[in-house]
N, C-alpha and C positions, 0 to 999 in steps of 0.2 A: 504494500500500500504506500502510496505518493504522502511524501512530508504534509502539502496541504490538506489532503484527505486524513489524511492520520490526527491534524490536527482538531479541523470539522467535525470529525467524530468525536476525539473527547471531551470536545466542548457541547455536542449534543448531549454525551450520557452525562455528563455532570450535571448538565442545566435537567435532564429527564430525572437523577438518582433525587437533584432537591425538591423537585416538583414531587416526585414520591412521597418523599421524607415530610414534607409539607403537606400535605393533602393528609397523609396517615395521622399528624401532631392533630390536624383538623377533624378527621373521623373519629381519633380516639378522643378527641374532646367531647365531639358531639353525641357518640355512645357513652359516655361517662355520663351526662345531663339525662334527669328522667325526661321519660317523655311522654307529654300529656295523652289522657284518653282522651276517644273522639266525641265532642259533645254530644250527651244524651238527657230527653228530657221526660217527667210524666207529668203528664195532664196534671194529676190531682194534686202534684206540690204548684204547678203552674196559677191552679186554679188558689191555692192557700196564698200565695204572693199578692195575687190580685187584689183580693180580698183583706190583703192585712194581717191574716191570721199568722204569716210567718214573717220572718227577712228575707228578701231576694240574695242576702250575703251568705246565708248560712245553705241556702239549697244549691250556690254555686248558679245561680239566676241572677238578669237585670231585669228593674223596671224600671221605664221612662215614659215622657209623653208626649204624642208628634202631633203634629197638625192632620195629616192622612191617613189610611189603611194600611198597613203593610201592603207591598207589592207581590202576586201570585195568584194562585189557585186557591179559594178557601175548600178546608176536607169541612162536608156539611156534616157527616156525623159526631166529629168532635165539635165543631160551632154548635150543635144542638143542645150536646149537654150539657157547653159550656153558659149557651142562652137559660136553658131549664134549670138549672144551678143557681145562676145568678137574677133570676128573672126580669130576663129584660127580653127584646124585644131579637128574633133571632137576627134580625137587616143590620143589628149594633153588634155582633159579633162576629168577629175571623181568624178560624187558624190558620196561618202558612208554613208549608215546609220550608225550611230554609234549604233542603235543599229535596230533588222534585223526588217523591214519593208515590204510590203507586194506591191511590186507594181502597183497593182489593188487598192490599198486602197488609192493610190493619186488619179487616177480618179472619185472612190466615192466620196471622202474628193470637190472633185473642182462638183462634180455634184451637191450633199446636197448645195453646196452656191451659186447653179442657175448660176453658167458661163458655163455651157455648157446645149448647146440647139442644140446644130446640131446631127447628130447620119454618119456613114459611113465615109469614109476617110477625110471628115474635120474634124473628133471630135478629133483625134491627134491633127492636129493644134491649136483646139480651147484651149485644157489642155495644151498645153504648153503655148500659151501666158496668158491662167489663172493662172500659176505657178509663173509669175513673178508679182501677184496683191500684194503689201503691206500690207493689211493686212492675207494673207495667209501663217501663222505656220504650221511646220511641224516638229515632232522630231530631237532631236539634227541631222544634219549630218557633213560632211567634204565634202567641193568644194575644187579640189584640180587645178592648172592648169601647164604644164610642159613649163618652161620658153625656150628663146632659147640655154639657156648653161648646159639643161639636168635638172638642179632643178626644184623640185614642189615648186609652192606657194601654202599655204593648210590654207585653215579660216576655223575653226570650233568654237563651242559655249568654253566660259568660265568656266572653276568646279571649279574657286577660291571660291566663294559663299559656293557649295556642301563642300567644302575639309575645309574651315573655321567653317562651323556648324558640320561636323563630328569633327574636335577638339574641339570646346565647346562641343561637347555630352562626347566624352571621358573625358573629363575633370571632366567633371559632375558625371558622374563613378569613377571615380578617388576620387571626395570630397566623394563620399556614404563609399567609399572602406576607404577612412582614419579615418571617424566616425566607421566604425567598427574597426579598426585596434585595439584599445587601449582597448575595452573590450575584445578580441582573445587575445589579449598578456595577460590580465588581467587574464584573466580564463586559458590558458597555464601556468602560472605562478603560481596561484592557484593548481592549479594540480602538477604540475612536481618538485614543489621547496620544498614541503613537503619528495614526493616521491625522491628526490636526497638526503636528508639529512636522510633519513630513508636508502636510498642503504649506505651512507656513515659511517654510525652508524653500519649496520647491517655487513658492510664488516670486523670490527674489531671484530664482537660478536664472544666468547670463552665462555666453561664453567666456565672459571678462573673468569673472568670479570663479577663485579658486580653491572654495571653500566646498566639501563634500555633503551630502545629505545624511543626516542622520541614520546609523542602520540602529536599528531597535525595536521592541515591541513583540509580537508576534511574527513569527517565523514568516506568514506570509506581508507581511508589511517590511519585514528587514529584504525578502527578495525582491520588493516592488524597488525599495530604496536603492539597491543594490544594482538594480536594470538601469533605472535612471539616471544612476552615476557613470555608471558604464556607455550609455548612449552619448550626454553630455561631454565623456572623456571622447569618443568617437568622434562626433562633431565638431567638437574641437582639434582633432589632431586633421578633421577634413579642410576644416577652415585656416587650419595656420599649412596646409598644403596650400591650397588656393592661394594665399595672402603669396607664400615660398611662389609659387609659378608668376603672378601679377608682379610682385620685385625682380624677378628672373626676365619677363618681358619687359618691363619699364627699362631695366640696365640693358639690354639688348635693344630696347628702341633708340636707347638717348645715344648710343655711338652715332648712328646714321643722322641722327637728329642733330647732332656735333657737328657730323661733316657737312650734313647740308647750310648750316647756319655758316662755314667757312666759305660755303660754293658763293654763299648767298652775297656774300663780300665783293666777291668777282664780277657779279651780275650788274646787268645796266640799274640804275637808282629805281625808276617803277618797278622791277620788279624785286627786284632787290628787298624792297621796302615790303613787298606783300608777302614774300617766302618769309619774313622774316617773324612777320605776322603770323603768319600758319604753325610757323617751328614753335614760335611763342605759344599759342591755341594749343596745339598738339602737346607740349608740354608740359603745361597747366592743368590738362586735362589726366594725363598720366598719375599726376602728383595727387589731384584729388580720389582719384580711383583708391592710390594708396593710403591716403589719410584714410577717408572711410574706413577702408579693410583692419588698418591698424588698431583703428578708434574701435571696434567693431569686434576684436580679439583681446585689447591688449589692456586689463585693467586700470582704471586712473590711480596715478601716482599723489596721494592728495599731501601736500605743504602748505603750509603758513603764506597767502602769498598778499599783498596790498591791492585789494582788486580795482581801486583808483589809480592806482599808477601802470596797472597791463592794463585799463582802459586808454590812457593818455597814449600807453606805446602805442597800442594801434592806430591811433587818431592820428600820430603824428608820422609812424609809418606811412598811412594813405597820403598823409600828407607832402610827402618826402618825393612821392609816388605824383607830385599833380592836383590831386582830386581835392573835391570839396568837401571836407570833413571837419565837422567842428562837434566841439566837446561842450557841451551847454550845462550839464552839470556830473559832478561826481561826488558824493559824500566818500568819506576816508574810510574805509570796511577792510581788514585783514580777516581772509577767509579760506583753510584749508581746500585747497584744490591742487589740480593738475593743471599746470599754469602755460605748459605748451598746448593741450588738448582745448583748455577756454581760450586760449587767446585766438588757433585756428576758427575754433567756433563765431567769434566776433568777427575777422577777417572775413569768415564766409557773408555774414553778413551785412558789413558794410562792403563789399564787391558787391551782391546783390541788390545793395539801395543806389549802388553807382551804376551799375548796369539797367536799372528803372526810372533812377530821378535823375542822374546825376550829382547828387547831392545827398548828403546824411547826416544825419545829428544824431548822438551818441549821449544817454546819459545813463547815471547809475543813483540808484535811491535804497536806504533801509526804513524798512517800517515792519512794525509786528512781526519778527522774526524771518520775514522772508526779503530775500533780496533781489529787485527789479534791476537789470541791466538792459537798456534798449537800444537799439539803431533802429531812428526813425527816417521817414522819407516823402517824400509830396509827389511818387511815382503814383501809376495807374490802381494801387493796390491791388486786394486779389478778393473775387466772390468769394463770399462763404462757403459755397456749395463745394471751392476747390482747396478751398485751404487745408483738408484732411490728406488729400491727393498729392501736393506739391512735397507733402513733409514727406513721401514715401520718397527711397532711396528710385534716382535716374526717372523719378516725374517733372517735368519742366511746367513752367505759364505756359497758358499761347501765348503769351506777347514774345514770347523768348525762341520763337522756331523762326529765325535767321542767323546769319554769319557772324553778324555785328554783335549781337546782343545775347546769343544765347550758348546757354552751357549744357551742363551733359545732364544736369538735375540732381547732384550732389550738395549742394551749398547749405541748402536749409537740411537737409537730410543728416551733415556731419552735425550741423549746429545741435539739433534733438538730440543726436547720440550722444554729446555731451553733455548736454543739461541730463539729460538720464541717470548719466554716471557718477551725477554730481546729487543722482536726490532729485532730480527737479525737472521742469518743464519747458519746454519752448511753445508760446503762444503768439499769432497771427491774428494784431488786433485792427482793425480801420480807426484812421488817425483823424481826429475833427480838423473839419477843414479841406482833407483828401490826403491819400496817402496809406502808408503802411505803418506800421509799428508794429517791430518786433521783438519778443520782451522774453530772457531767458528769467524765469524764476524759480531761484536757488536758497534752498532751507540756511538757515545759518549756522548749520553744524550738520554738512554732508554724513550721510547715513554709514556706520563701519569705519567711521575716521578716528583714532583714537590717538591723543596730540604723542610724541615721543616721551620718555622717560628722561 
């Protein structure tokens, strides 16, 4: 038999041996409690209740008094006696079975005890005065009689007995049901506390993270853990092939990419100037395949870093570069990051506001623990409807499918992957007035950063 089968079963016969064990504490409770007879009544103590002559407490009878008839079949030869007895009127009397009775089965019941010996029109007579003998039981019923101010007075048998031993039986059920309770939470808890800390682990798993999943628990939750780490460790060694083959092409393009940039030297000025262009494009293009790949494998390195001052570098980079980049504000925030991976992240995005507006403004704000770093822009921005699309790795705008303006669709795409690694989000806001703004929002103490010793 298979480990997980092996184990399935003994967790059936354990959870069947307590159900036993529980259920038996419950029978023998309930066989240890007497247990009441089944109500039985006679007319003639029924008839002494009524009357007065006794307590309804001591014959193990109630009397009460309703507005109606009891509900049923009246038997007429007991209402008769019980009329001629009491002398009232027979329409103001009724007995009902409590439960359905057989009218003929009282004349047998009174013949089997030898009171009746005549046969023809005294034998009525004779069963009803046999009906009022003391020792003559009959199924619970209800005598009911209608007083002169319209109520019935109704004596029927007692179920306080019945309704007292059905609470000890439920009781007894009750003690079985709590000796199991503690092995069902036990074995719930067994089961699902492994598999919580296993969803809980698995929810952060990245190829970046090189942190394993917890193997524990039950046999079959330590093999799930154990596939998953295995798959992951797989994926990864497929991904840093990939990333191995994309560096092996990249350093194999850029020789040719070299020598054409020297050809390009020799060439007349027009074109000169356009190959030059291309080797650039082509280039660029290479570099960002590999950042992604990188970003994408290679866990962030988090440091102490001033992330006012890798905002200014880039600003002033772009600026070094031409472009129009201005730095509109930056509060002073020292914030454990990977300080080459944010800084690419910004660059993508101020290229991107240069490739739409021409122009960017760059700021950085703290507030309530979270930290907004933006490159804003007064380009075309982007609908709603594609803002989820654009973030996906090599999705472009339409405004971006020509030579001039557009890239391969990596830009926003590294940007997320960084904010990710950092804890945090890249969001794609429209800018009042027109425009874009794009805002990395970073927790201020990235998640797993733990400062040095």
């Amino acid at each position: 038999m298979s480990r997980p089968w092996r184990t399935a079963t003994w967790v059936a016969l354990l959870t069947l041996a307590t159900l036993l064990v529980a259920q038996g504490v419950s029978f023998a409770v309930v066989w240890a409690l007497p247990s009441p007879a089944a109500p039985q009544m006679n007319l003639y103590q029924a008839l002494q209740v009524m009357t007065g002559e006794r307590a309804a407490a001591d014959l193990g009878l109630r009397r009460w008094r309703q507005a109606q008839p009891p509900a049923g079949n009246d038997n007429d030869w007991m209402s008769s006696v019980v009329a001629a007895r009491l002398d009232v009127p027979r329409a103001r009397v009724r007995t009902v079975w409590q439960r359905s009775t057989d009218p003929a089965a009282v004349q047998v019941q009174v013949i089997k005890q030898g009171q009746l010996l005549a046969s023809g029109p005294e034998q009525r007579a004779t069963v009803e005065d046999a009906l009022l003998l003391p020792g003559l039981l009959w199924p619970a019923f209800e005598l009911a009689v209608q007083r002169p101010d319209g109520q019935w007075t109704v004596v029927g048998a007692d179920y306080s007995a019945v309704l007292q031993w059905r609470r000890q039986v439920l009781l007894a059920l009750l003690a079985g049901a709590l000796l199991l309770a503690p092995l069902a939470a036990w074995l719930a808890l067994r089961v699902t506390r492994p598999l919580r800390r296993l969803a809980d682990a698995s929810a952060d798993l990245s190829l970046q993270s090189t942190a394993r999943l917890p193997v524990e628990g039950p046999r079959e939750v330590q093999v799930m853990a154990e596939a998953m780490n295995a798959a992951r460790e797989r994926l990864r060694d497929q991904a840093h092939e990939v990333t191995r083959m994309l560096a092996a092409v990249a350093h194999d393009l850029r020789t040719p990419l070299t020598g054409l940039r020297l050809r390009a030297d020799s060439a007349p000025p027009a074109q000169a100037e356009r190959m030059v262009a291309d080797i650039a494009r082509m280039t660029s293009m290479i570099d960002q395949v590999l950042d992604y790949a990188r970003g994408e494998l290679h866990a962030a390195q988090h440091h102490p870093t001033p992330l006012h001052l890798l905002l200014e570098e880039c600003a002033q980079h772009a600026q070094a570069r031409g472009a129009d980049v201005r730095l509109a504000h930056a509060d002073p925030v020292t914030l454990a990051v990977d300080a080459l991976q944010l800084r690419r992240a910004v660059d993508n995005l101020i290229d991107n506001a240069l490739r739409y507006a021409g122009t960017a403004e760059v700021r950085l704000d703290m507030g309530d623990g979270v930290i907004h770093l933006e490159v804003a822009d007064r380009g075309p921005g982007i609908a709603d409807t594609d803002k989820a699309r654009v973030l996906q790795p090599f999705q472009r705008h339409e405004g971006s499918r020509n030579r001039s303006t557009g890239g391969i669709g990596l830009g926003l795409a590294v940007a997320q992957g960084a904010a990710r690694q950092h804890g945090g989000e890249l969001h794609l806001l429209a800018r009042e007035g027109g425009g874009l703004i794009a805002r990395i929002c970073l927790p201020s103490m990235p998640p797993g950063w733990r400062a040095p010793a």
